[in-house]
C-alpha positions as CSV (number, residue, x, y, z in Angstrom):
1,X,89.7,93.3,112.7
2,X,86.2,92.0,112.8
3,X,85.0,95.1,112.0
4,X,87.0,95.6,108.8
5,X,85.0,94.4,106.2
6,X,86.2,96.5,103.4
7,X,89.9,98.4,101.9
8,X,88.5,101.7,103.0
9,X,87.8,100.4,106.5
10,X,91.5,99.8,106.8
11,X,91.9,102.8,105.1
12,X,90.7,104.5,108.2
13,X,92.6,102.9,110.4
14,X,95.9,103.4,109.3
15,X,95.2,107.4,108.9
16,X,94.7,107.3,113.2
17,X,97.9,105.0,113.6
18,X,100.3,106.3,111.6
19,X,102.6,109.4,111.7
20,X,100.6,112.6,109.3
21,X,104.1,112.3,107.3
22,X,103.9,108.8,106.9
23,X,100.2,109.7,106.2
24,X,100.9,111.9,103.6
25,X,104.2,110.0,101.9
26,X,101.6,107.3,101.3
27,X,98.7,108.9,100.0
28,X,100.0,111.9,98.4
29,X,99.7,112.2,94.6
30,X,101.3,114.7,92.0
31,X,99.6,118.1,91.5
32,X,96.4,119.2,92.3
33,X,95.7,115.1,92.6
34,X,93.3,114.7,89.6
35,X,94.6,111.7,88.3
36,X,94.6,109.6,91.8
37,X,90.9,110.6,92.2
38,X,90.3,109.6,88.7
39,X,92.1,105.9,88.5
40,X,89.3,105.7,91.2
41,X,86.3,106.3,90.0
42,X,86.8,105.3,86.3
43,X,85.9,101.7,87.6
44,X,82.6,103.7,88.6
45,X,81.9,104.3,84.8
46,X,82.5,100.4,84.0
47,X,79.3,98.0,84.2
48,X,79.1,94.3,84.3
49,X,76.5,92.4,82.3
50,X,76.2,89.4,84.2
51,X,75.2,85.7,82.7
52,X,72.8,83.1,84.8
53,X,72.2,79.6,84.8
54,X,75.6,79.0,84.7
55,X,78.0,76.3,87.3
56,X,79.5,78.2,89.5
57,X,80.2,75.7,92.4
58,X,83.5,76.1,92.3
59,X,85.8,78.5,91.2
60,X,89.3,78.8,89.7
61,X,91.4,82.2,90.1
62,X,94.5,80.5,89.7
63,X,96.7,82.4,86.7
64,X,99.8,81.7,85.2
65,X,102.7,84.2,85.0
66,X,106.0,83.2,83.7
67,X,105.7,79.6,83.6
68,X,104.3,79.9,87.4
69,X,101.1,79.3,88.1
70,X,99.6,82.0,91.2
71,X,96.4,80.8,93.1
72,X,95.2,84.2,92.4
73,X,96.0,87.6,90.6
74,X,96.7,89.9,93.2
75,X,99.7,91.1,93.7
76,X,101.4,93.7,96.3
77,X,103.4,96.5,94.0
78,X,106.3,97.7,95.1
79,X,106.1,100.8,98.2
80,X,108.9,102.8,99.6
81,X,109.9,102.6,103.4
82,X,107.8,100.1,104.6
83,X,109.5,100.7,108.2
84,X,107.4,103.8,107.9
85,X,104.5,101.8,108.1
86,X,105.4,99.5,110.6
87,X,108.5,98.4,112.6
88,X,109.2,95.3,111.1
89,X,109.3,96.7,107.9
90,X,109.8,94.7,104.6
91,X,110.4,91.7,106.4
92,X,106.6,91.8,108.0
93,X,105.4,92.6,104.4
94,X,107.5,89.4,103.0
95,X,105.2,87.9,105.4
96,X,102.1,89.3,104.9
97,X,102.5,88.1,101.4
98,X,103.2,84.5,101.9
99,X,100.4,84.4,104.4
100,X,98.1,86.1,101.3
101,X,99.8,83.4,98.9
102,X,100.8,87.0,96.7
103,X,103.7,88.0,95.2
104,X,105.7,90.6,96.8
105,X,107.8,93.1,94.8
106,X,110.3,94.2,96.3
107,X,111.1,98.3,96.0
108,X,114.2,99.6,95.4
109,X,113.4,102.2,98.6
110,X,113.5,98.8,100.5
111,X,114.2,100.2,104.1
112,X,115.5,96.0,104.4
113,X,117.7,94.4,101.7
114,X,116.6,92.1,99.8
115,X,118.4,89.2,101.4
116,X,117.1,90.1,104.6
117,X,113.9,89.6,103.2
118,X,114.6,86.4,101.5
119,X,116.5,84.9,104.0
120,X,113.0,86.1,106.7
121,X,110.5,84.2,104.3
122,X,111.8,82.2,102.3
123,X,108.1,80.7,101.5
124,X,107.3,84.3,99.8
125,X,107.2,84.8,95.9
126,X,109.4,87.8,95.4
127,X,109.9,90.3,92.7
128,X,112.1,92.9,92.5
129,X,111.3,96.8,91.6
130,X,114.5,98.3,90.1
131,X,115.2,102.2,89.5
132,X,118.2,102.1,87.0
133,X,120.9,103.9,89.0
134,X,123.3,106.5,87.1
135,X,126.1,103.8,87.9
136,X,125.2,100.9,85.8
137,X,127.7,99.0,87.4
138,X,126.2,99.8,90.5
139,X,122.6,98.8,89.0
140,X,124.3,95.2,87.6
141,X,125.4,94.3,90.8
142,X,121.9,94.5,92.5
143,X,120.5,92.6,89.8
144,X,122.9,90.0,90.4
145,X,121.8,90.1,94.5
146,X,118.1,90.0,94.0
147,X,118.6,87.2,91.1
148,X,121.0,85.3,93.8
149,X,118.2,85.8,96.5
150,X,115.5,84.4,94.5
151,X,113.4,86.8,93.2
152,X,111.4,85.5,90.0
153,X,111.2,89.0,88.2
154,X,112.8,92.3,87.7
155,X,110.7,95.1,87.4
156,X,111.7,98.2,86.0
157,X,110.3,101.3,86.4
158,X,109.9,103.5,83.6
159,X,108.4,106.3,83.9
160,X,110.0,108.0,86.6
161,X,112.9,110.0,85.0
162,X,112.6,112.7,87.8
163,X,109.7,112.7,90.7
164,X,106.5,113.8,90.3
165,X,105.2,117.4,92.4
166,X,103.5,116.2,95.0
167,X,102.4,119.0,97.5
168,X,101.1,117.0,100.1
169,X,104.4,115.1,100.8
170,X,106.5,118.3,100.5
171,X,104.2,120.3,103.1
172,X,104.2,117.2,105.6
173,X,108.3,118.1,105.3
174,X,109.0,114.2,104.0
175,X,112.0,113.0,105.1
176,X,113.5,109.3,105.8
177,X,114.1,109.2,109.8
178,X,117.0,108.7,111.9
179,X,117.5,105.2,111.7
180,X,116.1,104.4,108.5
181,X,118.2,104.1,105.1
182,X,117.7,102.8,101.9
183,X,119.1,99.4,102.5
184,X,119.8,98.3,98.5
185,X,121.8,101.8,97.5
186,X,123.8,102.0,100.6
187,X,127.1,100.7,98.3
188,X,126.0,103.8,95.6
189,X,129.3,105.7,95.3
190,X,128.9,108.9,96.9
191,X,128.6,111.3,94.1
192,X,125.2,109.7,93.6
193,X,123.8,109.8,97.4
194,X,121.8,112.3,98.6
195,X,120.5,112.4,101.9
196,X,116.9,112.6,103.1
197,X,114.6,113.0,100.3
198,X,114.9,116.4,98.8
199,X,114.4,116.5,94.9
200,X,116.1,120.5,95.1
201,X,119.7,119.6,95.8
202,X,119.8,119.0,91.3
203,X,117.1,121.0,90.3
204,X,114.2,118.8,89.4
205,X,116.4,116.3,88.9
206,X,116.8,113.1,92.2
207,X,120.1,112.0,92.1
208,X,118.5,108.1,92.7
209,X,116.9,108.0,89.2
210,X,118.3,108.5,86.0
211,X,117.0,111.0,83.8
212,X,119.2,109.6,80.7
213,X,117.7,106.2,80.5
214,X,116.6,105.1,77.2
215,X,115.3,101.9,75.4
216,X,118.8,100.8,74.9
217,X,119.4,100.4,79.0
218,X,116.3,98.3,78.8
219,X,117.8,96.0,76.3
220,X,121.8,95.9,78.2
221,X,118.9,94.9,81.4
222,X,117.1,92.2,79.3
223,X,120.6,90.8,78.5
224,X,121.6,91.2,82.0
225,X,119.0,89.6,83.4
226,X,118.4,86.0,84.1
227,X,114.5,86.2,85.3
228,X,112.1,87.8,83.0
229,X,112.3,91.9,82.8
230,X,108.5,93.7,83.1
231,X,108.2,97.2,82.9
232,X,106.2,99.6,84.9
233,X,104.9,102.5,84.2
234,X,103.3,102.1,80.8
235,X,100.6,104.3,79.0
236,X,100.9,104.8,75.9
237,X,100.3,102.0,72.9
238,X,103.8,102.7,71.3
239,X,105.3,102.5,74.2
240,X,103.6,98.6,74.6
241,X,105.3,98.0,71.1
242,X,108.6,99.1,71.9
243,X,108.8,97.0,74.8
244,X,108.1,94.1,73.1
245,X,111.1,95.1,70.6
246,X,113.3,95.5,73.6
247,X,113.1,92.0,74.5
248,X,110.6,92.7,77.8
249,X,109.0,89.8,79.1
250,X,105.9,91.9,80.2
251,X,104.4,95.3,80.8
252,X,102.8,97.1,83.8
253,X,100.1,99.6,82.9
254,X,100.7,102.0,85.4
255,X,100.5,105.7,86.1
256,X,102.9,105.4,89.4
257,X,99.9,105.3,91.7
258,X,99.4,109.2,90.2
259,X,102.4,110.5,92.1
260,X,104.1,111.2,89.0
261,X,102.4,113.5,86.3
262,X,98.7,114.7,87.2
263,X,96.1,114.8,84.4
264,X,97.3,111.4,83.1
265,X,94.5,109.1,82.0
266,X,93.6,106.5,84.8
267,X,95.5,103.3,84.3
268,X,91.8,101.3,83.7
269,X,90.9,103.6,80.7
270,X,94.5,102.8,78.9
271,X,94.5,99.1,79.4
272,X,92.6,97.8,76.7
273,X,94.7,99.5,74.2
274,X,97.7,98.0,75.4
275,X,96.3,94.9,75.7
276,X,95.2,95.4,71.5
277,X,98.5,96.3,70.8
278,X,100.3,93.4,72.6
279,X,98.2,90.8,71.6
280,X,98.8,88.2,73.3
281,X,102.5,88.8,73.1
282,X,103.9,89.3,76.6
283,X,101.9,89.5,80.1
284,X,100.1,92.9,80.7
285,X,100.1,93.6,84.3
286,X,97.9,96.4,85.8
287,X,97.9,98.3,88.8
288,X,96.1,102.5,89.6
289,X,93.0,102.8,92.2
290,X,91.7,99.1,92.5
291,X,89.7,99.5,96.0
292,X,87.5,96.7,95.5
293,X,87.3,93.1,94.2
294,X,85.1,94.2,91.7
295,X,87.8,96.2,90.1
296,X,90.0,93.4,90.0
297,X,87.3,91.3,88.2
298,X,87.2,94.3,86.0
299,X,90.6,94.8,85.0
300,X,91.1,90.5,84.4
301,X,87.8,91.2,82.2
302,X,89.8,94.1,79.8
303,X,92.8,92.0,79.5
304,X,95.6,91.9,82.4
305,X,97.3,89.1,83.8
306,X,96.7,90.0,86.8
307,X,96.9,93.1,89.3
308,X,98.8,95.0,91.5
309,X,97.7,97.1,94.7
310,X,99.6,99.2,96.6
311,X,98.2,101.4,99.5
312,X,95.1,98.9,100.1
313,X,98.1,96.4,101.3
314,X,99.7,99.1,103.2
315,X,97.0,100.3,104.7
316,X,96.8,96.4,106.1
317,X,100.2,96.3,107.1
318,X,100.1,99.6,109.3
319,X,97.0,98.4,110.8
320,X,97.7,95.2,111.9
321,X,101.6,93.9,110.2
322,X,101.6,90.4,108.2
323,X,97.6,89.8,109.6
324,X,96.4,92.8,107.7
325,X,98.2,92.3,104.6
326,X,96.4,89.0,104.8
327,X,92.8,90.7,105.4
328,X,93.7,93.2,103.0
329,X,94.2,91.1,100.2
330,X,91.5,88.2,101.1
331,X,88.4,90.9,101.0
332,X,89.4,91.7,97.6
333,X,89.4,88.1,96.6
334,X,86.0,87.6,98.3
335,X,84.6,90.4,96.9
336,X,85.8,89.3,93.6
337,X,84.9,85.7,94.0
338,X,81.4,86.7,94.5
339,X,81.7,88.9,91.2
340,X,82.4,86.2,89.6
341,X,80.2,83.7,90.4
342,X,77.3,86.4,89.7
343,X,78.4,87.5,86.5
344,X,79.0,83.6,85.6
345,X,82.0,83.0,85.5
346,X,84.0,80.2,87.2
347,X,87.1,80.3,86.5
348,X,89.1,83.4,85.9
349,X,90.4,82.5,82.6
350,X,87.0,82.7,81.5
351,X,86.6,86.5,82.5
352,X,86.5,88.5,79.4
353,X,84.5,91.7,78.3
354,X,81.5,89.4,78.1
355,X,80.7,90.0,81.2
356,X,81.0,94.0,80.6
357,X,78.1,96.5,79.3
């Protein structure tokens, strides 16, 4: 891997070592794909004004998250299939993380249950990902196995009533292989199963997320819960407000990677209005197109807690398993070390728009 020496590098590699449909599952996005170039290259538009003369001989990118405190802000978002990617699956990406010191968040899609995950690293921070299934007694008990296997945080996603259109993974014919199941829904009672991964058999509606859930489902799951509850998947300011009013311990800006609904703003550009409107509240999470370290220093400078990637760590894992999660993750702290210490700042909790045009 000496020749990696940034995300898109790995980028490239994974596109010759994977499967085209794993290919495409991965990097497809919703519609004409608008939005996934865009969560991209609005970082572009975003300029740091950098201080000198400042000490920056040592650095601090520790953060604290839920009474935790994280030697650093990245951390891997929750990804369908991971045996897709590579054949140990989760349980490589469990590791992967604890070599990266990141948390992992665990995706309902898990190909590996959550035990099995646990039990395989049980030095990794873990978070759990959690579509609200139609059988909310179904849903209760997997928050009562992830909470029993350790994992710190529930995340719900939120904006995903039914999937996004997403051409590319339709016309690589997307489908799970023989072999591979969806380890955490394999109890679901049969009238919710589907098999494969066709949205058609319902309409527009996938039988594995529930188009009826409502602000009240996120308040029975905050009273469920033992860990703290975040949501993922928020865009708009009300929505930040509401959450707080729900009870949620914190809030992802997301736009689902742009796989859900094209022409969405980029997740960047929404940020520090959610940020305004919490205030301080709750933790505000981020996560859409951060490619470089840069973008991470970016994001900590508009406001969030700390960041999420998703195919950059991916990309790693197909190319190399646990090894490249770990490069994966450590050029986008170098990268934003050396941001740092230029714009002059040494410790992350100093990073604020000062350091912004």
């Amino acid at each position: 891997m000496n020749n990696i020496l940034r995300i898109s590098d790995f980028e490239l590699r994974a596109k010759e070592v994977l499967t085209t449909m794993a290919w495409e599952y991965l990097g497809s996005a919703a519609g004409d794909e608008l939005t996934l170039k865009w969560n991209i290259t609005a970082f572009d538009r975003i300029q740091f004004l950098p201080r000198v003369l400042n000490d920056v001989s040592e650095l601090d990118t520790s953060v604290e998250l839920f009474g935790e405190r994280l030697p650093h802000p990245v951390m891997l978002a929750p990804v369908a299939y991971h045996k897709l990617f590579h054949k140990n699956g989760e349980i490589e990406s469990a590791k992967g993380a604890a070599l990266a010191e990141s948390v992992y968040c665990v995706s309902t899609m898990t190909n590996t249950s959550i035990e099995e995950i646990a039990q395989s690293s049980p030095q990794t921070r873990l978070w759990y990902q959690l579509y609200v299934q139609r059988d909310r007694g179904y849903t209760k008990n997997i928050i009562e196995r992830v909470e029993a296997a350790g994992a710190k945080a529930i995340v719900v996603t939120v904006d995903t009533p039914v999937l996004g259109n997403r051409v590319r993974e339709a016309r690589a014919g997307f489908h799970l292989p023989d072999g591979l199941n969806r380890a955490m829904l394999e109890g679901l009672p049969k009238e919710f199963q589907i098999i494969g991964h066709d949205t058609d058999l319902q309409g527009i509606y996938y039988p594995l997320c529930d188009p009826k859930l409502s602000w009240k489902d996120i308040e029975w799951i905050v009273q469920t819960a033992t860990v703290p509850v975040v949501l993922k998947g928020i865009l708009h300011p009300d929505d930040a407000d509401i959450a707080i009013q729900s009870g949620a311990q914190g809030v992802i800006v997301s736009n689902h990677g742009a796989r859900n609904l094209d022409t969405v703003p980029p997740t960047i550009e929404m940020l520090p209005d959610i940020v305004d409107r919490i205030d301080g509240e709750i933790p505000v999470l981020f996560d859409g197109g951060i490619r470089r370290g840069t973008d991470i220093l970016k994001a900590m400078a508009l406001g969030a807690s700390a960041v999420m990637v998703g195919r950059p760590y991916v990309w790693g894992l197909a190319v190399q398993g646990a090894a490249g999660i770990e490069k994966a993750v450590s050029l986008l702290l170098t990268e934003m070390k050396i941001a740092m210490a230029l714009c002059g700042r040494a410790r992350l909790s100093e990073v604020d728009e000062g350091i912004l045009l």
